[in-house]
NUTORLO-648962 format. One record per residue (C-alpha): residue in three letters; x, y, z. Coordinates in steps of 0.25 Angstrom, whole numbers, plus 5000, padded with zeros to 4 digits. Layout:
N
alaXYZ
...
***
This chain:
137
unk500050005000
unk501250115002
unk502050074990
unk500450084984
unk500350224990
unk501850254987
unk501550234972
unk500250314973
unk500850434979
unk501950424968
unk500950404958
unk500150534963
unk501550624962
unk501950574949
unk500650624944
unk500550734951
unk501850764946
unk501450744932
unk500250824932
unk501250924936
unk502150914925
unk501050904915
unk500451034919
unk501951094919
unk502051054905
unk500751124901
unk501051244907
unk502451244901
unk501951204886
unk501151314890
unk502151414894
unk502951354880
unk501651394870
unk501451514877
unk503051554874
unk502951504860
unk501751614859
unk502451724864
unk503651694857
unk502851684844
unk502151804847
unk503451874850
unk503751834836
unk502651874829
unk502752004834
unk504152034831
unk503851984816
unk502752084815
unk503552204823
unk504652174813
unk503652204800
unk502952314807
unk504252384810
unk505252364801
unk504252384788
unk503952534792
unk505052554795
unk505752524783
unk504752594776
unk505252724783
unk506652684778
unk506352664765
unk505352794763
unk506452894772
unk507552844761
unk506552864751
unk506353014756
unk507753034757
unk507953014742
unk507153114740
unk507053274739
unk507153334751
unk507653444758
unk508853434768
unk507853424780
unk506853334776
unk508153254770
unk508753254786
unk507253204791
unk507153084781
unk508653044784
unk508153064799
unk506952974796
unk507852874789
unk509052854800
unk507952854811
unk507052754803
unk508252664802
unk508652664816
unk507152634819
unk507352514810
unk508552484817
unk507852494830
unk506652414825
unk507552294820
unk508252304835
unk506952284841
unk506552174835
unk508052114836
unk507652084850
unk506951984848
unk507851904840
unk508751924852
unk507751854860
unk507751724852
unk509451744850
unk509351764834
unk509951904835
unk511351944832
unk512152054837
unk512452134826
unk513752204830
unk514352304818
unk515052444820
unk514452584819
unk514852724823
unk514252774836
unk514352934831
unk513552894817
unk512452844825
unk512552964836
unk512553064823
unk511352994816
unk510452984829
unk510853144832
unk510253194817
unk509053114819
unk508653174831
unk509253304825
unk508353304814
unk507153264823
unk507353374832
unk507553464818
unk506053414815
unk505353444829
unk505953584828
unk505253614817
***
């Protein structure tokens, strides 16, 4: 009767025990589809983010280099090259952003090239130069 009752006691763990597993595995597939939706959904949006960004973007890249073959007076020359550096950093920035994300799933690559600190110092100055031109105005 106590090796009966050994057994039983055993018996009852063991299932306790399994039941115990089997709802840890639900709540871990669980846990596991609702990562897999987040991550898709993470994805999705970046796709979209990087057609609606990037597209009029370009298009104010293309259309300012368009303007700047054109006639124009020395002013309106100095706002469409302004338009045109700052819409290419915005670009830049834009293509940073979304960068990120491949950093998190450890596709990016450090680009590492030279460039000349003054230039870029010179280039922010006349845009914001030209800007305060045009508020004065």
């Amino acid at each position: 009767v106590a090796v009966a009752l050994s057994h039983a006691a055993i018996l009852e763990e063991s299932m306790r025990a399994r039941d115990q597993l089997m709802e840890q595995n639900i709540a871990l597939d669980l846990a596991r589809r609702e990562a897999e939706t987040a991550v898709h959904a993470r994805n999705d949006f970046l796709a979209v983010m990087n057609h609606e960004m990037r597209t009029p973007m370009h298009a104010i890249i293309a259309l300012s280099s368009l303007m700047q073959e054109s006639e124009l007076t020395p002013e309106q020359r100095l706002m469409v090259e302004s338009i045109l550096k700052s819409s290419n950093l915005l670009a830049t920035l834009i293509n940073d952003v979304l960068d990120l994300s491949r950093l998190e799933d450890g596709s990016f690559e450090l680009d590492l090239g030279t460039f000349n600190l003054q230039t870029i110092f010179r280039e922010a100055s006349n845009i914001l130069s030209h800007i305060n031109l045009y508020l004065r105005k």
